[in-house]
C-alpha positions as CSV (number, residue, x, y, z in Angstrom):
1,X,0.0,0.0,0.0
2,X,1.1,3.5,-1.0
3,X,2.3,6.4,1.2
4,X,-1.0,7.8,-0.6
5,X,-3.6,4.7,-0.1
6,X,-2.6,4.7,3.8
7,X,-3.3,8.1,4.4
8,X,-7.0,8.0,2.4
9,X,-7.5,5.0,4.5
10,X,-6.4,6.8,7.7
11,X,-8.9,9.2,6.8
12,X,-11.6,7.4,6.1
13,X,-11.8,5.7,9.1
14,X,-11.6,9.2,10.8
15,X,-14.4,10.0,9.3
16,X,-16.2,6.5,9.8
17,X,-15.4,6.7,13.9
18,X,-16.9,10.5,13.7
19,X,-20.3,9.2,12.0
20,X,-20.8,6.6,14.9
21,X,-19.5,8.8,17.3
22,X,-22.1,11.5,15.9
23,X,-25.1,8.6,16.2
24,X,-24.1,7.1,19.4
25,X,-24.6,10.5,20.8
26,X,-28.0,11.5,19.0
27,X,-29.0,8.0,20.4
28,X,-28.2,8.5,23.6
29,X,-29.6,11.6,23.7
30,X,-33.2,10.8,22.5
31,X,-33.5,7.6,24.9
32,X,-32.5,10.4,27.9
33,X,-34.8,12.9,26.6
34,X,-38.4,12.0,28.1
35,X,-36.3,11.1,31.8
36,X,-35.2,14.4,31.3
37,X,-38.5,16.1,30.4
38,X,-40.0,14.0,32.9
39,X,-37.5,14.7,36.0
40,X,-36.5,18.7,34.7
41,X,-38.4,20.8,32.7
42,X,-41.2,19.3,34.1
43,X,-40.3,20.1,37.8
44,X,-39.2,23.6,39.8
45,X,-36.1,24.7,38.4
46,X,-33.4,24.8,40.9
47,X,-29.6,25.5,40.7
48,X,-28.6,22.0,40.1
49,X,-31.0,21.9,37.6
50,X,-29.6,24.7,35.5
51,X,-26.1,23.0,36.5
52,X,-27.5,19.2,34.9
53,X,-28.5,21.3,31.6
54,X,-25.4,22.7,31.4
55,X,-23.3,19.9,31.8
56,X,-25.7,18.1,29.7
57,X,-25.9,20.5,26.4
58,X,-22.2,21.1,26.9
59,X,-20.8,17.5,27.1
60,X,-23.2,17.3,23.9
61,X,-21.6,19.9,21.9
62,X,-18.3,19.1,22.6
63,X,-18.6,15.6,22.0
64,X,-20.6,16.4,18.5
65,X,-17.5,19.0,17.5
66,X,-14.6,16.0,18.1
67,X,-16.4,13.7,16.3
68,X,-16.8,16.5,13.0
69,X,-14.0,18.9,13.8
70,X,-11.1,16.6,15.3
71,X,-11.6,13.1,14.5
72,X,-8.2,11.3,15.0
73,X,-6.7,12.2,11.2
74,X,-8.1,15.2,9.5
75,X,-12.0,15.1,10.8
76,X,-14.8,14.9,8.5
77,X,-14.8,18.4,7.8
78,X,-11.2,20.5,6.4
79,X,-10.3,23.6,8.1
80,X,-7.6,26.0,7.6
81,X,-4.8,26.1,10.1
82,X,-6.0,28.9,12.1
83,X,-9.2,27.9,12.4
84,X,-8.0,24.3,13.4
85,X,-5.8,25.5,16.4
86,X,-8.3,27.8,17.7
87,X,-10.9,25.2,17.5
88,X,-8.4,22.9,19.1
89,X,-7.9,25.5,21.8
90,X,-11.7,25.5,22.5
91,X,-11.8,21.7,22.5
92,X,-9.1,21.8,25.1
93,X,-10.6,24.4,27.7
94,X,-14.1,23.5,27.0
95,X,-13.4,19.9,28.5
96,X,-11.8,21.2,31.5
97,X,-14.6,23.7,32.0
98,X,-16.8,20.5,31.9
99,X,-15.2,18.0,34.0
100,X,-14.6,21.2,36.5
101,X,-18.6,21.3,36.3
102,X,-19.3,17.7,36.6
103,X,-17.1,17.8,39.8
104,X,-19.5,20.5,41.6
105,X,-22.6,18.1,41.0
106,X,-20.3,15.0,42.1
107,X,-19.6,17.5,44.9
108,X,-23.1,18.5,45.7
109,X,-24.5,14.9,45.4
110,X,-22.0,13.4,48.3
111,X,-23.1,17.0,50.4
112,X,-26.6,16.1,50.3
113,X,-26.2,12.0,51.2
114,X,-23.9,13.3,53.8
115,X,-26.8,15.0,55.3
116,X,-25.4,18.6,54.1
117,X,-22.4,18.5,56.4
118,X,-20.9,21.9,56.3
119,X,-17.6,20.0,56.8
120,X,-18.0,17.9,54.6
121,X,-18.8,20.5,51.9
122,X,-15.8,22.8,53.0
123,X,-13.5,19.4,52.5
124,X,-14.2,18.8,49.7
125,X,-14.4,22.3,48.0
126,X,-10.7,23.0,49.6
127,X,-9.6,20.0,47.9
128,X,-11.1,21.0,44.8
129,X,-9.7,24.2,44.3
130,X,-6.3,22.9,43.6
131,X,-7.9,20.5,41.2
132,X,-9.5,24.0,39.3
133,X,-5.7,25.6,38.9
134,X,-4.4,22.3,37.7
135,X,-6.9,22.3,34.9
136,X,-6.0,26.4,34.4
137,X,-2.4,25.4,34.4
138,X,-2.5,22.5,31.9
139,X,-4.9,24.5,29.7
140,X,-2.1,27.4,29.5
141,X,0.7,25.5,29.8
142,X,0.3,22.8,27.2
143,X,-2.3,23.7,25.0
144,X,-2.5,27.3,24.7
145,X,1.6,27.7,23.9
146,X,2.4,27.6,20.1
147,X,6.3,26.6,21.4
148,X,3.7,23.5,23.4
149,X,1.3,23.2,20.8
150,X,0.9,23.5,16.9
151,X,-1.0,22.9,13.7
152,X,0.2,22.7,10.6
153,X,-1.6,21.2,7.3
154,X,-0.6,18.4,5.7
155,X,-1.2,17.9,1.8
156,X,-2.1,14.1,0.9
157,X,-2.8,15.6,-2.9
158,X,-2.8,19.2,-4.1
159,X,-6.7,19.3,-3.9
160,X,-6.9,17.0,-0.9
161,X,-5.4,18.2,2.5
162,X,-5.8,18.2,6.2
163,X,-4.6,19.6,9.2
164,X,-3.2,18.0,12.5
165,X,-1.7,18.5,15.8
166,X,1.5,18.5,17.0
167,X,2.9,18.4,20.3
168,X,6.2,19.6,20.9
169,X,6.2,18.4,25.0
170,X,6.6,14.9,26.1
171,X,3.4,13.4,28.2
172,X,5.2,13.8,31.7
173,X,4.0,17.0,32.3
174,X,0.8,16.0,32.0
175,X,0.8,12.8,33.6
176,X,2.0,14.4,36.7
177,X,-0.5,17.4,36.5
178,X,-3.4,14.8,36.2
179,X,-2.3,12.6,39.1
180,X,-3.3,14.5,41.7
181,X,-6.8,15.0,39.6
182,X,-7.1,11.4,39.7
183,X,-6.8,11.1,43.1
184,X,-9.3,13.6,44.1
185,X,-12.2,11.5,41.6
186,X,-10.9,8.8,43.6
187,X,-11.5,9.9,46.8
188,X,-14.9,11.3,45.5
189,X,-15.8,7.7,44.8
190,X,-14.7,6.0,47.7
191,X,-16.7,8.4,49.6
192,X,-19.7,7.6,47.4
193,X,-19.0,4.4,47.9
194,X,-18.9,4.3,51.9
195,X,-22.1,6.1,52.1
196,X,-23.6,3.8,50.3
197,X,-22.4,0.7,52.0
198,X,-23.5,2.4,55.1
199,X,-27.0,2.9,53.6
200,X,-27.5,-0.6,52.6
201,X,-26.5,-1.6,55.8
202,X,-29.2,0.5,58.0
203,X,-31.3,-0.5,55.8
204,X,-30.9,-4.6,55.6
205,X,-31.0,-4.1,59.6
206,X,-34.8,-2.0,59.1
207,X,-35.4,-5.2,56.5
208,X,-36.2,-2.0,54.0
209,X,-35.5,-1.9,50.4
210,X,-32.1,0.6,49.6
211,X,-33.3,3.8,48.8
212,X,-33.3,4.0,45.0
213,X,-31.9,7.6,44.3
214,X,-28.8,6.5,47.2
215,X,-28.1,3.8,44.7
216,X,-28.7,5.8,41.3
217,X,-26.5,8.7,42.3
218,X,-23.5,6.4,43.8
219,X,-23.7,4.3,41.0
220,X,-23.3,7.3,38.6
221,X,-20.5,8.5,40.7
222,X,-18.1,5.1,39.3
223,X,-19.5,5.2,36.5
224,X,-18.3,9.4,36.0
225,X,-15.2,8.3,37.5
226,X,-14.6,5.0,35.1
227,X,-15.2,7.0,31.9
């Protein structure tokens, strides 16, 4: 196979992995939608509420722009090179700005099974803090450098090109930034976790079923933290 053939193939199975990415999410989306009508709009409108849409509608545009915009090689759309790295950059600091946001309902949930411990809530805000500047730092340190971070176009054929990334610092950097990130979704879960245990235990001694939204909201907490 040709230096040419490889790279049409390469791209298109980018584009194949951005249509199933693209219909995996629509899916998704309509088998959540009446739960959502059902346990949202349809209901008072709270803070957390407003927090769930956000997260929600923003998890779903960024995941819609990878899968067009910055599928693995090229994407299924062609974009100059300043329009790529700017996109890129948006990518980037959008996905912090939504794990930072998931992280305040993960925090929120584990204050209300705790019973809204103040202490709790202050624990677990002063540990998240550094987790914020972490994200801030990574953002401006590795992706928002040109000496860090680049673009530059690639031309497979003279009417056929693409553009992609390239990363001029090893991973350590951000391996070591993330560790401590890890750690704090870690702890998150294993509080999750003990809450829960304790639940199911209170109640197997009351011979009561386990509260169902205890179970749905620890549950989601691995799940956030395996994905």
């Amino acid at each position: 196979m040709s230096e040419l053939e490889e790279s049409l193939y390469a791209l298109d199975w980018s584009d194949y992995i951005g249509v199933v990415i693209i219909t995996m999410i629509t899916y998704d989306y309509m088998l959540q939608l009446e739960k959502e009508v059902t346990f949202v709009w349809e209901r008072q409108m709270s803070v957390m509420a407003y927090l769930y849409l956000v997260v929600r509608y923003f998890g779903i545009v960024l995941a819609m722009y990878v899968a067009v915009a910055v599928s693995f090689r090229g994407g299924l759309l062609y974009m100059p090179e300043a329009v790529s790295y700017s996109t890129l950059l948006f990518m980037q600091w959008g996905l912090s700005v939504y794990f930072c946001l998931a992280e305040i309902i993960l925090i929120w949930r584990l204050y209300v099974l705790y019973n809204q411990s103040k202490l709790m809530l202050y624990v677990l805000l002063g540990l998240f803090l550094p987790v914020v500047v972490l994200y801030i730092g990574v953002d401006i340190f590795l992706w928002s450098r040109p000496s860090a971070m680049s673009v530059h176009e690639i031309a497979i054929t003279p009417n056929m090109k693409y553009c992609a990334a390239a990363f001029h610092i090893g991973p350590m950097p951000a391996i070591y930034a993330f560790i401590p990130i890890i750690c704090y979704d870690i702890f998150l879960v294993v509080l999750a976790i003990v809450v829960l245990v304790k639940h199911l235990k209170e109640q197997k001694e009351l011979e009561m079923k386990p509260n169902t939204y205890v179970v749905m909201i620890v549950r989601y907490h691995v799940i956030y933290f395996v994905l």
